[in-house]
C-alpha positions in Angstrom: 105.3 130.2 80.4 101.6 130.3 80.9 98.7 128.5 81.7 96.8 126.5 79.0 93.6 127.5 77.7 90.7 125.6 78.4 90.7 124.1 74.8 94.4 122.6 74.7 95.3 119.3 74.6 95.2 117.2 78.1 99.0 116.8 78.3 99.4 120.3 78.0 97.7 120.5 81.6 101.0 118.3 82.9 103.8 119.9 85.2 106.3 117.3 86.6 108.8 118.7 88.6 111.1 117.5 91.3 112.6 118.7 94.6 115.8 118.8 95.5 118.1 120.1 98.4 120.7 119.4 100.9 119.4 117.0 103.6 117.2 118.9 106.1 116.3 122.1 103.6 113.1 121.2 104.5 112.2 119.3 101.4 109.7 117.2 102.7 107.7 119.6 104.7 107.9 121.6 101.5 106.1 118.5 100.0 103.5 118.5 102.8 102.8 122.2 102.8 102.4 122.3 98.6 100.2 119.6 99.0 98.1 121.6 102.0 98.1 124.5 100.0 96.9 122.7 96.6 93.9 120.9 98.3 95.2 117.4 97.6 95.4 116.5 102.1 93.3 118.1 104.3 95.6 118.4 107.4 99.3 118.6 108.6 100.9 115.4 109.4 99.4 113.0 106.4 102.2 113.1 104.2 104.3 111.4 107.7 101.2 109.6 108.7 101.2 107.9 105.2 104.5 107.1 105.6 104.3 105.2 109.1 101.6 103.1 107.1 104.5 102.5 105.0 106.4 101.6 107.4 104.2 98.9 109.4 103.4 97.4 106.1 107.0 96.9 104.9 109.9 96.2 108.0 112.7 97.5 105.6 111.4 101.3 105.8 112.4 100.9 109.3 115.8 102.5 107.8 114.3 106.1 107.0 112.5 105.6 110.8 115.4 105.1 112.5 117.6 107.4 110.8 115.1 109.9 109.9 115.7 110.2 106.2 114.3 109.5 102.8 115.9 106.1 101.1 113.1 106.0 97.9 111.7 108.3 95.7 108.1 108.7 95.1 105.7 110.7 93.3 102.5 112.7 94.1 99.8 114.2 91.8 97.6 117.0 92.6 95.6 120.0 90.9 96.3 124.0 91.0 95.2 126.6 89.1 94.2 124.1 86.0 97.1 122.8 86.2 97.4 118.9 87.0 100.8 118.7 89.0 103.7 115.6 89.2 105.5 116.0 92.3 108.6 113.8 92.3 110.1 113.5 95.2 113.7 112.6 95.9 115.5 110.8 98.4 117.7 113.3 100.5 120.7 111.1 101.3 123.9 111.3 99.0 124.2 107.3 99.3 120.8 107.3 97.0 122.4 109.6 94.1 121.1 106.9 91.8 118.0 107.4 92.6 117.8 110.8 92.5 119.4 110.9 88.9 116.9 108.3 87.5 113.9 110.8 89.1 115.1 113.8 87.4 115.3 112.1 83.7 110.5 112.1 84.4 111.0 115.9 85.5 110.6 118.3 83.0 112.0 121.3 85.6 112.7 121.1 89.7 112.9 123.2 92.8 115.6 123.9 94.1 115.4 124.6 98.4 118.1 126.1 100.2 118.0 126.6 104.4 118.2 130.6 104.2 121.1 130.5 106.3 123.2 127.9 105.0 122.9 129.0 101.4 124.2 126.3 99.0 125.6 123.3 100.3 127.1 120.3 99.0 124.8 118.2 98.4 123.0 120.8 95.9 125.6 121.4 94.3 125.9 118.2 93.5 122.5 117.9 92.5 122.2 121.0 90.2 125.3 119.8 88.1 122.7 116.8 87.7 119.9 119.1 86.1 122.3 120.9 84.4 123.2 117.7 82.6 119.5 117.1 81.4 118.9 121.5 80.7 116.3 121.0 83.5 115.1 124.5 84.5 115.3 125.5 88.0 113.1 127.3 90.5 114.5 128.2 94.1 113.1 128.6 97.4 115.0 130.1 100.0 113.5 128.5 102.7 113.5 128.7 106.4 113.2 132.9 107.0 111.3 132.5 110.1 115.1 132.3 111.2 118.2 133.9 111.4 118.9 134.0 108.1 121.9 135.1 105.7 121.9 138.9 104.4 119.6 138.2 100.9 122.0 140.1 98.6 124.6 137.3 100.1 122.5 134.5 99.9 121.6 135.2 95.7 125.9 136.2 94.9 126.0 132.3 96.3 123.8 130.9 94.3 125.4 132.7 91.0 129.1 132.2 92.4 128.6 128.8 93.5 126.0 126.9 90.7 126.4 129.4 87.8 122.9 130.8 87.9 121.6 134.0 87.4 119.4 134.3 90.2 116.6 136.7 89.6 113.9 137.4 93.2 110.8 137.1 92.7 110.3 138.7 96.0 112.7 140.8 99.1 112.4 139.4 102.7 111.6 142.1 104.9 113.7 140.8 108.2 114.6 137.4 108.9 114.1 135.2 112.2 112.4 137.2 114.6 112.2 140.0 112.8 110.7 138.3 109.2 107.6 140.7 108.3 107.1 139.0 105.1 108.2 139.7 101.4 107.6 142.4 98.8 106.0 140.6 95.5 108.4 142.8 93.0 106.1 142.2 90.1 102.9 144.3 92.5 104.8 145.8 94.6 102.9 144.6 97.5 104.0 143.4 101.1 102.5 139.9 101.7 102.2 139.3 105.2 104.0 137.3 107.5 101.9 136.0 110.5 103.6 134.8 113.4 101.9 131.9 114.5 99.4 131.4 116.9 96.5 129.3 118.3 94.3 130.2 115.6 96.8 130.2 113.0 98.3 127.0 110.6 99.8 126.2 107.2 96.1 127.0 105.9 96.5 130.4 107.0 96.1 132.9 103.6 98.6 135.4 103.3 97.6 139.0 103.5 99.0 141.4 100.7 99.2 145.3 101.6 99.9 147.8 99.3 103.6 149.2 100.3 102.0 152.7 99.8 98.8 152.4 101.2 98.0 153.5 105.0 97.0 150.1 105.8 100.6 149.1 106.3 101.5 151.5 108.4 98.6 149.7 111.0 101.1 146.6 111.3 105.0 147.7 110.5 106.9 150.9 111.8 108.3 153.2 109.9 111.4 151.7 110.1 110.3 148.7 108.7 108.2 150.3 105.8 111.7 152.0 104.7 113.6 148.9 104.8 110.7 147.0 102.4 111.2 150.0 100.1 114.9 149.9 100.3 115.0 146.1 99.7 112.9 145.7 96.9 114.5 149.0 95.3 118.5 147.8 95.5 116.6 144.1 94.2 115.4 145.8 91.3 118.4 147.8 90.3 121.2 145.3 91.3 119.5 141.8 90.0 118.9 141.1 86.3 115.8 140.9 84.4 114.0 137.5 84.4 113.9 136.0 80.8 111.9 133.2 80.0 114.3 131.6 77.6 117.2 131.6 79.8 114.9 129.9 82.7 114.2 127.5 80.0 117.4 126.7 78.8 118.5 126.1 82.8 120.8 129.4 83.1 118.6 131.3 85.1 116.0 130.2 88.6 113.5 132.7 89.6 114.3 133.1 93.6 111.3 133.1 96.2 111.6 133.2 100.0 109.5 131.7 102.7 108.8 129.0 105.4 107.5 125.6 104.3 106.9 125.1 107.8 104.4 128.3 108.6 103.2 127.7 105.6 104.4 131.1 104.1 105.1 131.9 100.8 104.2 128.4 99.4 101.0 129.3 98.0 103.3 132.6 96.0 105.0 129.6 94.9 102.8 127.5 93.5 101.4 130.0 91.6 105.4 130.7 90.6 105.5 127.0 89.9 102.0 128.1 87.2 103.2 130.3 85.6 106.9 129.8 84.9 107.5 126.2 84.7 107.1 124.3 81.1 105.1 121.1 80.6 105.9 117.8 78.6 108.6 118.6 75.7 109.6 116.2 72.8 111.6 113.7 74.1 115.1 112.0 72.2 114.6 108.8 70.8 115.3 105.9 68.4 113.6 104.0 66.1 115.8 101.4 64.2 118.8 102.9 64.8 117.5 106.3 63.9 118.1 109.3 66.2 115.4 111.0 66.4 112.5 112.6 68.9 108.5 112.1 69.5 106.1 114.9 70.7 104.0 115.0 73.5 101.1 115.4 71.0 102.0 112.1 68.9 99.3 109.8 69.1 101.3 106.4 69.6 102.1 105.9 73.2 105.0 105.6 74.3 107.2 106.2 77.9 110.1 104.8 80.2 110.6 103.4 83.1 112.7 105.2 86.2 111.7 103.5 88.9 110.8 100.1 89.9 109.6 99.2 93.6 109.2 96.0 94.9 107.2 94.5 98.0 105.9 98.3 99.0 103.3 95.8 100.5 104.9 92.7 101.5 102.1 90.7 102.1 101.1 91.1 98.5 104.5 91.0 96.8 103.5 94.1 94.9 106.5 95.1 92.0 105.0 98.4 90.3 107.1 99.9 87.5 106.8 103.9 87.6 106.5 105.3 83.9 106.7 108.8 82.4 104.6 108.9 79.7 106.3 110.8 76.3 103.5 110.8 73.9 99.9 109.5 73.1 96.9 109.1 75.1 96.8 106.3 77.2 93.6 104.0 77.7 93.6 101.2 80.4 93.7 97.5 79.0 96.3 98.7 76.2 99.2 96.1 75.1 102.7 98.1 75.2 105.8 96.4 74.0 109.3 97.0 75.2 112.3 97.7 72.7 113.0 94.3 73.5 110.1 92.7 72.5 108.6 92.1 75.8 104.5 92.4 75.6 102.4 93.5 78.5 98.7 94.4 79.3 98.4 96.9 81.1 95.2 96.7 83.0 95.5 98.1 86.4 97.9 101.4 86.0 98.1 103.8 88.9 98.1 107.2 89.2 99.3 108.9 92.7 97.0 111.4 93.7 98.8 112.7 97.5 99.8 109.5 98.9 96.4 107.6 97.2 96.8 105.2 94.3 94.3 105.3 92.2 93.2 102.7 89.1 93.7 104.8 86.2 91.3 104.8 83.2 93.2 107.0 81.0 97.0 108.7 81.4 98.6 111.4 78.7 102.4 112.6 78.3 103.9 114.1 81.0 101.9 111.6 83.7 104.0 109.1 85.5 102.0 105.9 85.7 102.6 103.0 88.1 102.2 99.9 86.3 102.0 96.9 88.6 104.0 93.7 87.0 105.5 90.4 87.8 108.9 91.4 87.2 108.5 92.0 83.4 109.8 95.7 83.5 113.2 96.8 84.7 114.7 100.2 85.2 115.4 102.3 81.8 113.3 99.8 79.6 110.8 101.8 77.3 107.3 101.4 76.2 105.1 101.9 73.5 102.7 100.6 70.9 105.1 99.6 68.3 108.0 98.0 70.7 110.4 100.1 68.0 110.7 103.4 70.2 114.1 103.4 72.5 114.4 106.5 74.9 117.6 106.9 76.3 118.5 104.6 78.9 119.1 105.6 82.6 122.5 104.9 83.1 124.5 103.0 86.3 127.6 104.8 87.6 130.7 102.5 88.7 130.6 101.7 92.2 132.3 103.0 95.1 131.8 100.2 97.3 132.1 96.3 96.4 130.6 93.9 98.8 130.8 90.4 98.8 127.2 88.6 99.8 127.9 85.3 102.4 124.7 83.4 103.4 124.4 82.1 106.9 122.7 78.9 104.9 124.2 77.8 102.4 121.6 75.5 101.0 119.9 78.5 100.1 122.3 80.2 97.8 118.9 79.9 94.8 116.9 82.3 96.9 119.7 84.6 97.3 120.2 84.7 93.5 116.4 85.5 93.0 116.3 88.5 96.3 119.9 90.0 94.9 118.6 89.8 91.2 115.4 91.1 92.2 116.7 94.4 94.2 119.3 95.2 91.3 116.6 95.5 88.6 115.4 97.9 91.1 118.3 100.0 91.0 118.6 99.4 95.0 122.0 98.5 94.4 124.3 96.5 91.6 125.1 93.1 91.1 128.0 91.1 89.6 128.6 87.8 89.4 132.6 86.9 89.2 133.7 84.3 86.0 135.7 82.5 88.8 134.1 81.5 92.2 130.4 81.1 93.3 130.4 84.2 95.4 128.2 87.4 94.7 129.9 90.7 94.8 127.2 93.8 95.3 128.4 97.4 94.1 126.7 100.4 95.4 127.2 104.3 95.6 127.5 104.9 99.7 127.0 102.2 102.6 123.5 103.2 103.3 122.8 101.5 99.8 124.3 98.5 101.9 122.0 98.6 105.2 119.1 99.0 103.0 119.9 95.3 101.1 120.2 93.6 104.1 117.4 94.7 105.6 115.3 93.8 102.8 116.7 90.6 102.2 116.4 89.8 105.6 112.6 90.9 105.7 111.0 90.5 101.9 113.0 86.9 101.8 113.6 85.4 105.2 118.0 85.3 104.5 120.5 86.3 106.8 123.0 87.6 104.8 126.5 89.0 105.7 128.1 91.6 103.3 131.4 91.7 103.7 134.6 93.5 102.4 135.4 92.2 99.2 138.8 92.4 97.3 138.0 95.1 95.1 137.5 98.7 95.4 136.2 99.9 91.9 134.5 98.0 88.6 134.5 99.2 84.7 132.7 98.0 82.0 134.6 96.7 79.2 134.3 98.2 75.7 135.5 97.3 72.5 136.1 94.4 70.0 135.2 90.8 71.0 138.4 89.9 70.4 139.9 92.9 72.4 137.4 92.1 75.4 138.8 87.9 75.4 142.4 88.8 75.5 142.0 91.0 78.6 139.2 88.7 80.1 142.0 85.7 79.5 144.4 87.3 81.4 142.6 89.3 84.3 140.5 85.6 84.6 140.9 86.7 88.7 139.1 90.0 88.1 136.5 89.6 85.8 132.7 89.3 86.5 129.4 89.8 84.5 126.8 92.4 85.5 122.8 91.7 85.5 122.9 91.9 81.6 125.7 89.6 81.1 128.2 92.7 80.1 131.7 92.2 80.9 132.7 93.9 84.0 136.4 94.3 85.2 136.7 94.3 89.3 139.6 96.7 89.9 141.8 96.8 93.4 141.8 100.7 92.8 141.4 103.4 91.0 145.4 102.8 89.8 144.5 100.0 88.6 141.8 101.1 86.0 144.5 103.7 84.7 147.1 101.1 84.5 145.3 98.4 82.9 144.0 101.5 80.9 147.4 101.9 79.8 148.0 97.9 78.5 145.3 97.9 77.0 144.4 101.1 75.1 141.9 99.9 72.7 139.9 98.8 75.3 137.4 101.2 77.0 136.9 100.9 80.4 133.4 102.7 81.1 132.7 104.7 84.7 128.6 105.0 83.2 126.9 102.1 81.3 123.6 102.8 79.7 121.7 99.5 79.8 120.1 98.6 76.1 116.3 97.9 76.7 
């Protein structure tokens, strides 16, 4: 993959990629440092400075300050080698999976970071299986060699036992922890330079590349040390496969670099990784009219999804901004775009994200995500375009794991909890169903955190004190089949049945036994774990 010339198209300039990893890889100060590196903030620190803005401007990020994690995802925008990056961030905890999932269907690839010596852990797995789903390349970072880290040979036989990758380095540590010299770049066979830091030396630092054969080297490491560099990038070359292109592509294989997002090292090797391997926008499935078929980044209607929605980021304003990855066409503020549904909208203040700035966009192309600020009109996994005929696959909800039921301290105020609980489910904060029998509110989500969040934005975007408590169900399905089939269930499970935001049937199960059971009765029914919701 390389770098468009001067006279290709504007989308072609695109790269939007995510980040993934096990909570503290050191994702986010990977986030930082890339952005340091790239130009697009000017010192350490903005990236959590920006954040604690966030936080004194809306009370419910008080959650990732307390707990020091990442409950949203957002996305950042900055320039490198001609290239106009789409960094989409991801929330780290597992209780957000959701999230995560919905940010991966705007990447077109995503880095992978592993703690160098923890290797892969759960929560990566779990996240690669993800990509895998959607073919979406990978590029690693072993990150963290400025510590004790696992031997490398060990670290890369994980990554191929454990997520079925070839892994292929880019580069061979020399040392880890106190010992880390640096890497050999295998493609110039050149040591770049670890600097320990000092008072004089930050994440701006550049890296300093010496020729493994010339004498300068031999100024700075011990013979010792200059035999072990050889050594490593010799048995790397001999014992590791070939990097192919195609298989990268096609998401069997991850080019492998090493470094320290916190020193800074080795992130400005991977950006320039990131420039020359990583694809840009690709045609995208789609239907029009009931017609499979796909549109091209080139096309000149445009068109997009949304995968995010995000409500009251400034609660004084109510803000509600919609995050869309453009597909196709060029983009010109003031346009109308239709949903599949029919829904029309001007668009006439879109965002684009450069670092943590928003910025009123004039003009967007495929393969930018744009924010576009509404009133409510656009929901997760609706799509956009000129005509209103285009349908992009829709970003599915998983069946929950844990049902609350919502009890308001007043009463009197059950309307507003309606509007706040309807409001945070077409975010995708959590799921809501409404029971056929009984005025209560029963709130599905993935993990408990999903729960803390909820009530701690309904408490401070809409003044209610809500309880959530345990509710008599463990799991829900969504019913598919015949009318007919659907009614005679419905009419005897009256106790069990509820509608989700859309109105679809949901069953409320007391566990997992009973989905199989009822399976069982019932066999022309289809009782769905996923549902992907019709725009």
């Amino acid at each position: 993959m390389t770098s468009p010339t001067i006279d290709a198209p504007e989308w072609a300039r695109r790269r939007s990629f995510a980040i993934i990893s096990h909570p503290d890889a050191g994702k986010t100060t990977l986030t930082e440092t890339m952005l340091l590196a790239a130009g697009a903030i000017r010192m350490a620190g903005q990236v959590r400075a920006r954040g604690e803005n966030r936080r004194t401007r809306s009370d419910w990020m008080k959650i990732e300050q307390e707990r020091g994690i990442s409950v949203s995802a957002s996305v950042m925008t900055f320039e490198h080698r001609g290239l106009l990056f789409n960094l989409l961030d991801t929330p780290g905890h597992e209780d957000f999976s959701e999230d995560t999932y919905r940010t991966l269907t705007a990447a077109d690839s995503a880095i992978m970071v592993l703690d160098a010596a923890k290797g892969v852990e759960p929560r990566t797995l779990k996240l690669v299986e993800v990509c895998r789903l959607r073919d979406i390349p990978i590029v690693t970072l072993i990150n963290k060699m400025d510590r004790e880290a696992l031997d490398p040979v060990d670290l890369l036989q994980d990554i191929q036992d454990k997520l079925a990758l070839d892994a292929v380095p880019m580069q061979w540590p020399v040392g880890s922890g106190q010992r880390f010299k640096g890497v050999v770049d295998l493609v110039s066979d050149e040591l770049v330079l670890y600097q320990r830091p000092g008072v004089e030396h930050d994440r701006e630092a550049a890296s300093e590349r010496l020729s493994l054969e010339g004498p300068e080297i031999r100024e700075l490491l011990s013979d010792a040390e200059i035999e072990e560099a050889r050594d490593g990038a010799e048995v790397a070359r001999e014992l590791c496969p070939t990097f192919n292109p195609q298989s990268f592509l096609e998401g069997h294989m991850t080019p492998v670099f090493f470094g320290s997002a916190l020193r800074g090292f080795g992130v400005r090797e991977l950006l320039d990784g990131l420039a020359d391997k990583i694809p840009g926008p690709a045609p995208m499935p789609v239907q029009i009219n009931g017609q499979s078929t796909q549109v091209e980044p080139g096309d000149k209607e445009v068109s997009g999804f949304v995968f995010k929605v995000q409500a009251n980021m400034d609660a004084n304003h109510r803000d509600r901004v919609a995050f869309v990855r453009l597909c196709s066409g060029k983009f010109r503020r003031g346009m109308k775009l239709k949903t599949e549904g029919g829904k029309q909208l001007t668009v006439s203040s879109p965002i684009l994200f450069f670092a943590q700035d928003r910025e009123i966009a004039d003009e967007a192309f495929a393969g930018d995500v744009m924010g576009v600020p509404n009133h409510g009109t656009l929901r997760v996994g609706d799509s956009l375009s000129e005509s209103g005929k285009l349908r992009f696959s829709g970003i599915p909800n998983f069946a929950p794991e844990i049902l609350r039921r919502a009890r308001l301290a007043d009463p009197l105020k059950a309307k507003h909890l309606k509007k706040a609980l309807e409001s945070l489910a077409e975010e995708g904060v959590t799921q809501l169903f409404r029971p056929v029998l009984g005025g209560d509110f029963i709130v599905g989500a993935v993990g408990a955190l999903q729960i803390d969040v909820m009530r701690e934005r309904v408490a401070a975007e809409y003044g209610l004190e809500v309880t959530f408590e345990a509710a008599p169900y463990e799991t829900a399905r969504w019913l598919g089949g015949t009318e007919e089939q659907i009614d005679l269930f419905a009419d005897r499970h009256k106790s069990a049945m509820a509608v989700d935001i859309d109105g679809n049937p949901v069953f409320l199960a007391k566990s997992n036994w009973e989905v199989s059971y009822s399976q069982e009765k019932f066999p022309e029914l289809i009782f769905h774990h996923v549902r992907e919701r019709a725009n």
